[in-house]
N, C-alpha and C positions, 0 to 999 in steps of 0.2 A: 504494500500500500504506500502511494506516494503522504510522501510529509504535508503536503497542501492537503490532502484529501484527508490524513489525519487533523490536521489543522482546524479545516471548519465541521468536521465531524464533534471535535472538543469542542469550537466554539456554540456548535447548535443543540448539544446534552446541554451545557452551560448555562446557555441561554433560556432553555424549554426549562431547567432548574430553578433561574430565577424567579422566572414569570410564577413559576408555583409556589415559589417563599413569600412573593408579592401578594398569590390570590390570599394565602393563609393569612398575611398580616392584617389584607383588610376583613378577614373572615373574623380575626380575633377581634380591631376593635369591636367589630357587631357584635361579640361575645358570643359567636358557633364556631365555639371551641374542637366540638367530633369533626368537623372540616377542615381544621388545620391540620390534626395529626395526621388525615388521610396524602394532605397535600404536600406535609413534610416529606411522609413516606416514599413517594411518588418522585420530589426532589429527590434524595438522599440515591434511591436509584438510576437517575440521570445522573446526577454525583460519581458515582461507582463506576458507573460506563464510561466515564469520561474519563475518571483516574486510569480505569483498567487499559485503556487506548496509550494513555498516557506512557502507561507503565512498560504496557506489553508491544508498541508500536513503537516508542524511542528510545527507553530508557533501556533497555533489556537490551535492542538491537543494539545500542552505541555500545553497551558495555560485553556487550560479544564481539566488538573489534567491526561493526560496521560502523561507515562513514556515513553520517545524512546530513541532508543539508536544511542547514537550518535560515529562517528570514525573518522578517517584520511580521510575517503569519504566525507563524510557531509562537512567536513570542506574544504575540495578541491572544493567542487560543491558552498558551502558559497561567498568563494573567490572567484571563478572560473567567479562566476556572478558579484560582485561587481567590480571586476577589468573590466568588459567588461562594465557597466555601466560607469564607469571613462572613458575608451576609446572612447565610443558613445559620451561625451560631448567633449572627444578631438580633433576626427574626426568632428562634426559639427564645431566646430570653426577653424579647418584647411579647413574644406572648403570653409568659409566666409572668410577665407584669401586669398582663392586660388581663389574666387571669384569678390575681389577689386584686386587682380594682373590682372586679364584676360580682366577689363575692360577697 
């Protein structure tokens, strides 16, 4: 698999992860709490696919003595996941706050 093709493959799990840490956050202000943890869920495995890409498509190759090339994509799809990783623990603990407010 070309590095590009890993690239927006990371950045569209990423992405599709987001979108669902966003629907939960606004699920939590409304206080439907059962809808967040479905959508966390749902994140966390778009999470997983994107690591396991991550893992198994560059990191593994390069450290088996292959060469890829790396660009301004790789590094956006990099980030692209780590920053939504950061977000996933933001949103779970905005909803454990939104959580002791609604009670």
């Amino acid at each position: 698999m070309s590095t590009e093709k890993i690239a927006f493959d990371i950045i569209s799990l990423a992405g599709d992860a987001k979108a669902e840490l966003q629907k939960a956050l606004e699920f939590a202000h409304k206080g439907e709490f059962n809808n967040c943890e479905k959508l966390i869920s749902q994140a966390n495995e778009q999470l997983m696919k994107a690591h396991e890409l991550q893992t198994q498509e560059l990191l593994t190759r390069e450290a088996n003595g292959e060469k890829l090339s790396f660009n301004v994509l790789i590094s956006h799809a990099q980030d692209y996941l780590m920053t939504t990783y950061t977000f996933k623990d933001v949103v779970v603990e905005l909803i454990e706050i939104y959580k002791a407010l609604k009670k």
